[in-house]
SELUM-119072 format. One record per atom (N, C-alpha, C): x, z, y; residue in three letters. Coordinates in steps of 0.05 Angstrom, whole numbers, padded with zeros to 5 digits, always signed. Each point is the difference from the previous one (the first is absolute). Last residue first. Example, Ala and Ser with C-alpha at 12.3 -4.5 7.8 and 13.67 -1.06 7.14 Angstrom:
2
+00257+00142-00045SER;+00016+00001+00024SER;-00015+00014+00022SER;+00006-00001-00115ALA;-00018+00000+00024ALA;+00018+00000+00024ALA;
//
This chain:
190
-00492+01071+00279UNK;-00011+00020+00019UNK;-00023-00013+00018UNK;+00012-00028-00107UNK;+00019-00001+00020UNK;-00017+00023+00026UNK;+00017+00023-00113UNK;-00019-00012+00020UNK;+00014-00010+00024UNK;+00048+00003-00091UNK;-00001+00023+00015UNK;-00030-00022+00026UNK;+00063-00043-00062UNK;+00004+00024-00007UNK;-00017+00009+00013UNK;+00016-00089+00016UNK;-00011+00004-00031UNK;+00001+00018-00008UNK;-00016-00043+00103UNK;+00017+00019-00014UNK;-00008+00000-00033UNK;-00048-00052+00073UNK;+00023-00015-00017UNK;+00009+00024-00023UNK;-00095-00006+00063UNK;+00030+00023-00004UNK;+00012-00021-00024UNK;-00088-00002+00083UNK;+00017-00005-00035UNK;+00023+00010-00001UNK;-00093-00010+00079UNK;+00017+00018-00014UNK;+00015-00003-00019UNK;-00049-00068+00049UNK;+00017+00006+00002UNK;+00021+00026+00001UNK;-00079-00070-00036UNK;+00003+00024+00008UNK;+00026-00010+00013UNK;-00089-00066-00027UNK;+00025+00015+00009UNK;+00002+00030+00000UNK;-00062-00047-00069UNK;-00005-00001+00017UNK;+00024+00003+00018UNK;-00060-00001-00095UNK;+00019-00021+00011UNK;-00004+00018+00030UNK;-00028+00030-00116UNK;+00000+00003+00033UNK;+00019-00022+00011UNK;-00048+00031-00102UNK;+00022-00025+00011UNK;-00007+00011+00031UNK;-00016+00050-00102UNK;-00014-00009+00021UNK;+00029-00013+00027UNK;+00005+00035-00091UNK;+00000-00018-00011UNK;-00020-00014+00042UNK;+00032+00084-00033UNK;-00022-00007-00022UNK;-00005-00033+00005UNK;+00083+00043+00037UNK;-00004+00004-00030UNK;-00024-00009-00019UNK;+00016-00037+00102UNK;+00001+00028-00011UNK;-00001-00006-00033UNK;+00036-00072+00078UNK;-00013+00011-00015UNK;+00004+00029-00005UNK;+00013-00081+00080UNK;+00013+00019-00007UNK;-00023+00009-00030UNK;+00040-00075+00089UNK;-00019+00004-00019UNK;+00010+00022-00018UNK;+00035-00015+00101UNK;+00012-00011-00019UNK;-00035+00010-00023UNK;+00054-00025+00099UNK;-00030-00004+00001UNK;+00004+00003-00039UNK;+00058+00057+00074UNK;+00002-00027-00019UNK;-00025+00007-00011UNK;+00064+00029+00097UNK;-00037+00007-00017UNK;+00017-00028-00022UNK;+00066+00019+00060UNK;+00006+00022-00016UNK;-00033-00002-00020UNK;+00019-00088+00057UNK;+00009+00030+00012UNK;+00009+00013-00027UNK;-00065-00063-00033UNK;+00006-00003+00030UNK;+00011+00027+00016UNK;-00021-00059-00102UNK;+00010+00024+00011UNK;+00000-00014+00034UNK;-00041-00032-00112UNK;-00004-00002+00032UNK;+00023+00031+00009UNK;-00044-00008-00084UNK;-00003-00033+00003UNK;+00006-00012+00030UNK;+00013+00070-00098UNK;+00008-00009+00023UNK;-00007-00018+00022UNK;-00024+00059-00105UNK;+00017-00031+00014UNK;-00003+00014+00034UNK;-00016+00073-00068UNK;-00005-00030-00012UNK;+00005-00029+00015UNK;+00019+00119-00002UNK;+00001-00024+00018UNK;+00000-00025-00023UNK;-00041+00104-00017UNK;+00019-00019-00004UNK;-00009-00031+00017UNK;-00024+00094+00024UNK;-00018-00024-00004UNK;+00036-00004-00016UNK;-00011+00106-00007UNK;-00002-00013+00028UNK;+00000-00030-00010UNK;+00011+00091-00051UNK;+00026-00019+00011UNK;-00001-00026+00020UNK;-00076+00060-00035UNK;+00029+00015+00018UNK;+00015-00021+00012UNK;-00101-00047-00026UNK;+00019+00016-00014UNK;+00023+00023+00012UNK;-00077-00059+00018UNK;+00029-00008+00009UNK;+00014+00013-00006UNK;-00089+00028-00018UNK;+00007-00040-00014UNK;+00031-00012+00007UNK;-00052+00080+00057UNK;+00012+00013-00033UNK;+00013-00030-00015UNK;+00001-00004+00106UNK;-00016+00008-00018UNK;+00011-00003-00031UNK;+00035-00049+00073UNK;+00011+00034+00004UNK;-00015+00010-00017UNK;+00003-00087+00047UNK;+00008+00005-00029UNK;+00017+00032-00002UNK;-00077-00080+00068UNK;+00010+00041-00006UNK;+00015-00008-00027UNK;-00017-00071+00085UNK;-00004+00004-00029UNK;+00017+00023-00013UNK;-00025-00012+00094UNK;-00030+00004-00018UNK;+00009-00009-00028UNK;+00043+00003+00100UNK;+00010+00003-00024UNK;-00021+00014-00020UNK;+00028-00054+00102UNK;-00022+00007-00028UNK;+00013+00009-00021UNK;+00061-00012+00088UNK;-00015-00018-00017UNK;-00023+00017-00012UNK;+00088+00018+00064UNK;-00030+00013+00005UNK;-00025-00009-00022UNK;+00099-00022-00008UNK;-00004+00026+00001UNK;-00034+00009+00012UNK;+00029-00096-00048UNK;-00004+00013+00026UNK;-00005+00027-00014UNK;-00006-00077-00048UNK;+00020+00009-00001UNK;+00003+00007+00030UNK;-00097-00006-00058UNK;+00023-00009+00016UNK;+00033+00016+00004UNK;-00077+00023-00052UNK;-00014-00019+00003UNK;+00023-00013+00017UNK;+00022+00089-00050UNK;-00009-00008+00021UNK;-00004-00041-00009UNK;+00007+00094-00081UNK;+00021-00032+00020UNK;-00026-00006+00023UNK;+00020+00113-00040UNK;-00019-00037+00003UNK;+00020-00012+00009UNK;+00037+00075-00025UNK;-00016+00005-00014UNK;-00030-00019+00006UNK;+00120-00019+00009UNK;-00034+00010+00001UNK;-00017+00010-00015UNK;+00101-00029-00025UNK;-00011+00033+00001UNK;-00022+00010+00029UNK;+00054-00077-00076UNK;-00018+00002+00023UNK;-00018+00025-00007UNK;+00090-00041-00037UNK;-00016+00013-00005UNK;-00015+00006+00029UNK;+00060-00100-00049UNK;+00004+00040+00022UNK;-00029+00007-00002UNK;+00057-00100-00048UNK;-00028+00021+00011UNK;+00014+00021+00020UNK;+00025-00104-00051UNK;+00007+00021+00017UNK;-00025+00019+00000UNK;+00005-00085-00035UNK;+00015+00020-00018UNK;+00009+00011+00022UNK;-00055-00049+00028UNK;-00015+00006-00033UNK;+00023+00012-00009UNK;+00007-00049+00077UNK;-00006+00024+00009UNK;-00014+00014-00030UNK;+00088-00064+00001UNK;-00023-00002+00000UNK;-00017+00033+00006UNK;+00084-00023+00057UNK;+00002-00007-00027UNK;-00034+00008-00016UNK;+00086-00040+00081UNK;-00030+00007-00002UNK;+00002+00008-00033UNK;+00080+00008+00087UNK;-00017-00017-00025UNK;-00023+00007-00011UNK;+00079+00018+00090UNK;-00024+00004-00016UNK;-00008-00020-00024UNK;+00069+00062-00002UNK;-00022-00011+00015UNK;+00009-00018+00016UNK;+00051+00074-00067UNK;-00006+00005+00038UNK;-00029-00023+00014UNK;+00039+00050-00106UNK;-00015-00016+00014UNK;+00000-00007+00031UNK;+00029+00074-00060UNK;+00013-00020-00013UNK;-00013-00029+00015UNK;+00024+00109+00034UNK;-00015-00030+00011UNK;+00011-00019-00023UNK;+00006+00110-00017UNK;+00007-00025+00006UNK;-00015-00031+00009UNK;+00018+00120-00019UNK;-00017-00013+00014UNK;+00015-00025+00002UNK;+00027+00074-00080UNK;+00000-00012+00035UNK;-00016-00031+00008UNK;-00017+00085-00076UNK;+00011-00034+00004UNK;-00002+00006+00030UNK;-00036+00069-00046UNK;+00021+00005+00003UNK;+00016-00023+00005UNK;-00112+00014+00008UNK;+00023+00014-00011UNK;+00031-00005+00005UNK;-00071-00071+00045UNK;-00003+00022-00006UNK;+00021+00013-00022UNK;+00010-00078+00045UNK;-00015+00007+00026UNK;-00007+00033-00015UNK;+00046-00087-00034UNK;+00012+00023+00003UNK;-00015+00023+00018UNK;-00007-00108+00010UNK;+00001+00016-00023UNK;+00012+00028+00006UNK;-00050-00096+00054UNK;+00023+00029-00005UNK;-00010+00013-00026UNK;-00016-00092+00085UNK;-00008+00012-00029UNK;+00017+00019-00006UNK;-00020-00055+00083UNK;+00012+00027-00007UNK;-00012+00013-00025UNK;-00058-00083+00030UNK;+00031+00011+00015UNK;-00001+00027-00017UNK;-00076-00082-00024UNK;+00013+00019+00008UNK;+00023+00008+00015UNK;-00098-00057-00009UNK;+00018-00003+00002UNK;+00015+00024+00003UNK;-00076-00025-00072UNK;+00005+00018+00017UNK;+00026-00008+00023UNK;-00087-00061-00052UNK;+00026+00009+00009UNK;+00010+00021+00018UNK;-00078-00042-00022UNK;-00004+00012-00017UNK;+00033+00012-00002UNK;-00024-00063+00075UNK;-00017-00015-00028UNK;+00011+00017-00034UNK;+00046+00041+00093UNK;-00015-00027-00002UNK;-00005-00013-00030UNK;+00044+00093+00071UNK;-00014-00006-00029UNK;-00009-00026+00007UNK;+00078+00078+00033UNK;-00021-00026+00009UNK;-00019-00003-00024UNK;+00064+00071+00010UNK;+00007-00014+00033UNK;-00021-00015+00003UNK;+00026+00082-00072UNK;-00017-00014+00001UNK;-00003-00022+00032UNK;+00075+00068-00063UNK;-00006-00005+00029UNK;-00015-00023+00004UNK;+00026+00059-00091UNK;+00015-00018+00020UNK;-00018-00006+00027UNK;+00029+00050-00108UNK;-00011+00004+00023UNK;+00005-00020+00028UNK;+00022+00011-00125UNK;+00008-00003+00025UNK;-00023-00002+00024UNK;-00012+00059-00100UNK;+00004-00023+00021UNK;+00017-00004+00026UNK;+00018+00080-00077UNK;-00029-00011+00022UNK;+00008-00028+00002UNK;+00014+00057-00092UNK;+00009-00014+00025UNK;-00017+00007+00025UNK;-00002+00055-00081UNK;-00019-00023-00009UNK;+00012-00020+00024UNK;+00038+00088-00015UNK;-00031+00002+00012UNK;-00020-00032+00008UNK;+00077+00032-00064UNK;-00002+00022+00012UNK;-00021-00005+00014UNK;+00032-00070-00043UNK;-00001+00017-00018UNK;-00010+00034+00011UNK;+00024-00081+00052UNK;-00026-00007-00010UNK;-00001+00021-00026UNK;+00057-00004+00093UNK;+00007+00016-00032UNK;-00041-00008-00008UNK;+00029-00056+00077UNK;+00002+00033+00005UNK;+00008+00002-00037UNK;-00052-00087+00046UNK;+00025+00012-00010UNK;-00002+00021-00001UNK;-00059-00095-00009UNK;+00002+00030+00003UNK;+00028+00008+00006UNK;-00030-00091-00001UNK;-00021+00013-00017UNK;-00001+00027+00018UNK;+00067-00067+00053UNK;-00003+00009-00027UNK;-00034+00017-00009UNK;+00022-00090+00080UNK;+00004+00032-00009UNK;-00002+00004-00033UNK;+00042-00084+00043UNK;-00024+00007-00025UNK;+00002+00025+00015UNK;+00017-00100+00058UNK;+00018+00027-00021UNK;-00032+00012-00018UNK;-00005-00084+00049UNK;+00022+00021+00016UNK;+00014+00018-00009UNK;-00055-00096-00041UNK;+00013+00037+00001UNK;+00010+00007+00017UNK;-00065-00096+00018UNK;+00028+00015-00011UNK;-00008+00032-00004UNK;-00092-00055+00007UNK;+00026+00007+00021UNK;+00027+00007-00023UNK;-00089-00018-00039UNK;+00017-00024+00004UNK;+00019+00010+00022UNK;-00073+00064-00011UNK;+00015-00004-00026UNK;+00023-00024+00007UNK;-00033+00055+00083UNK;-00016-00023-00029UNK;+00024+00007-00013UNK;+00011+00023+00104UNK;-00026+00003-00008UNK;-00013-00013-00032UNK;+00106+00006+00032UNK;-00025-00010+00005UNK;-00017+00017-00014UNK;+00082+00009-00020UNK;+00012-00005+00023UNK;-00017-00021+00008UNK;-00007+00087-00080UNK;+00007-00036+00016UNK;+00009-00006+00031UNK;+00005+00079-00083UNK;+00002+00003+00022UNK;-00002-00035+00015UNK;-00021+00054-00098UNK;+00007-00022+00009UNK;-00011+00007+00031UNK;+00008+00077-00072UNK;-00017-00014+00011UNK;+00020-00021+00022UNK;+00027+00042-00107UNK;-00011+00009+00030UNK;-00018-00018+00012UNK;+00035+00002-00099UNK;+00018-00004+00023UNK;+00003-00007+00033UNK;-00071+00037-00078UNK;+00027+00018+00008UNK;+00028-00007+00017UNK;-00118-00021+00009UNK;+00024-00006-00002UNK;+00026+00012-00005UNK;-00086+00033+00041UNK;+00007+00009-00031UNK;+00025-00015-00014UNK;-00023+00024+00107UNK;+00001-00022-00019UNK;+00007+00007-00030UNK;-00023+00040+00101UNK;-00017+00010-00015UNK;+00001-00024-00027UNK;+00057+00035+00095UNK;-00005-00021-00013UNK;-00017+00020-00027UNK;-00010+00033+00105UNK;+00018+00004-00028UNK;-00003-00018-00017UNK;-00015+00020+00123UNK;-00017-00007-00034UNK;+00024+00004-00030UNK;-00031+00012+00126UNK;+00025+00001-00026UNK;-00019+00004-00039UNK;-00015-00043+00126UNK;-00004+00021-00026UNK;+00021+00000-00019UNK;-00029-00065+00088UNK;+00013+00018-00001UNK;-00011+00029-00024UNK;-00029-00118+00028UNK;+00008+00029-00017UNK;+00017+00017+00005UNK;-00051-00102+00037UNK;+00016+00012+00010UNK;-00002+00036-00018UNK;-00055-00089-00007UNK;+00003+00015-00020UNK;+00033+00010+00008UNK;-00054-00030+00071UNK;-00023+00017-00019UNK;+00014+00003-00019UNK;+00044-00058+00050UNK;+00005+00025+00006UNK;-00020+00019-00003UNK;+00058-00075-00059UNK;-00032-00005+00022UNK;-00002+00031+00013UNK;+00098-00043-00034UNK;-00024+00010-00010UNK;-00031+00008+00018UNK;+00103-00053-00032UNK;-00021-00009+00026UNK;-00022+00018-00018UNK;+00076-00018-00037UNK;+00015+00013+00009UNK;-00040+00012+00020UNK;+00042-00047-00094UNK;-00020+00001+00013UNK;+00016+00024+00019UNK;+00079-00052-00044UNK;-00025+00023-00009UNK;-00019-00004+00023UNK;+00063-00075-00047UNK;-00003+00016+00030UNK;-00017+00014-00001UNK;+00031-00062-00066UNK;+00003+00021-00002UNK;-00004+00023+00018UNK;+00001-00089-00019UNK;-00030+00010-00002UNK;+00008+00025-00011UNK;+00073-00055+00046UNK;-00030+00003+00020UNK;-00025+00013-00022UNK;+00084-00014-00041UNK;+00006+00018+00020UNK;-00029+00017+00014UNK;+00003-00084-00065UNK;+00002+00029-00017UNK;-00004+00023+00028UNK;+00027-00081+00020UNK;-00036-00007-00002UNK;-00012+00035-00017UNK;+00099-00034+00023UNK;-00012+00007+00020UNK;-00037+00007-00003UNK;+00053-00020-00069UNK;+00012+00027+00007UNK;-00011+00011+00028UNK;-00012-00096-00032UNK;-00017+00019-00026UNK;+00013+00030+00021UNK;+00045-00061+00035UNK;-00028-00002+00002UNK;-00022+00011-00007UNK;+00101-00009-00024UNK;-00004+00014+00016UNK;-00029+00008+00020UNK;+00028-00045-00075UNK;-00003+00025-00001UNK;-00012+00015+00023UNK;+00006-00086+00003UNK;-00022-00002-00019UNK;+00001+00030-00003UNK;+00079-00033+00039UNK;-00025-00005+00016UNK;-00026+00011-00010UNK;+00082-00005-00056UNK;+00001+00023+00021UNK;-00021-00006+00021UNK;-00018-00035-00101UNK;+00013-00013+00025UNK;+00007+00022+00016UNK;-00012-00003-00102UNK;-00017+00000+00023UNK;+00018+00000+00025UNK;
//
């Protein structure tokens, strides 16, 4: 093959490589979330909104001593979201017990919002992502059990509120924003 012909292909490779950079400013995010991938060789970090973008890298599953208290996850810095996509920064490990605190991640890249969660600690989601909004959907009653909705998708963030869908144990479904959650995997947040 020709040095021209390479060198063409190399250039054509380059350009579909340019990460989404342009995000709409309704799905503008400030929160923190935790990868949630059963995968053992972690969760795929792109360099877009989809499956067809490049790797940026992998977080890992877990770390810590999985024999002592099962790992945690890596934790990271929620910036954007588009078409089910989380965009991230500052991913880290080490955040709890005796590991030092490390950035394996700096950003930004996206990675699917289905393998990420955090624990939402309302007791309603509001009708809007405004501090003054409605908030008429109650999940505080006996059906929500202690441990509070498990997060079932995602479908929106503006600021710190995320517009996300949620279940109880018996099986009953709520949708609405909050913006109380907690990333942490030890301990409630303040």
């Amino acid at each position: 093959m020709s040095f021209l012909v390479r060198l063409t292909f190399a250039i054509v490779a380059a350009l579909s490589v340019v990460p989404v950079s342009a995000i709409e400013p309704d799905q503008i995010c400030d929160f923190y979330a935790f990868t949630l991938d059963s995968d053992p060789a972690g969760t795929n970090v792109r360099a877009g909104p989809g499956i067809n973008f490049p790797v940026l890298s992998v977080l890992p599953q877990a770390y810590g001593s999985l024999e002592f208290d099962g790992g945690f996850a890596p934790e990271f810095h929620v910036i954007g979201f588009s078409n089910g996509w989380f965009e991230i920064e500052a991913a880290s490990v080490g955040l709890y017990g005796d590991a030092e605190q490390t950035t394996i991640f700096e950003g930004p890249g996206w990675i699917s919002s289905r393998l990420a969660s955090f624990y939402i600690e309302d007791l309603t989601l509001a009708a809007a992502p405004e501090a003054g909004a409605t908030r008429d959907v109650d999940i505080s009653g006996d059906n929500w059990q202690f441990d509070g909705p498990t997060l079932k998708a995602v479908h929106g963030c503006q600021g710190d509120f995320v517009d996300v869908t949620v279940a109880n144990a018996a099986g009953d479904i709520a949708r609405g924003w909050t913006n109380n959650i907690c990333a942490s995997q030890v301990t409630t947040c303040p």
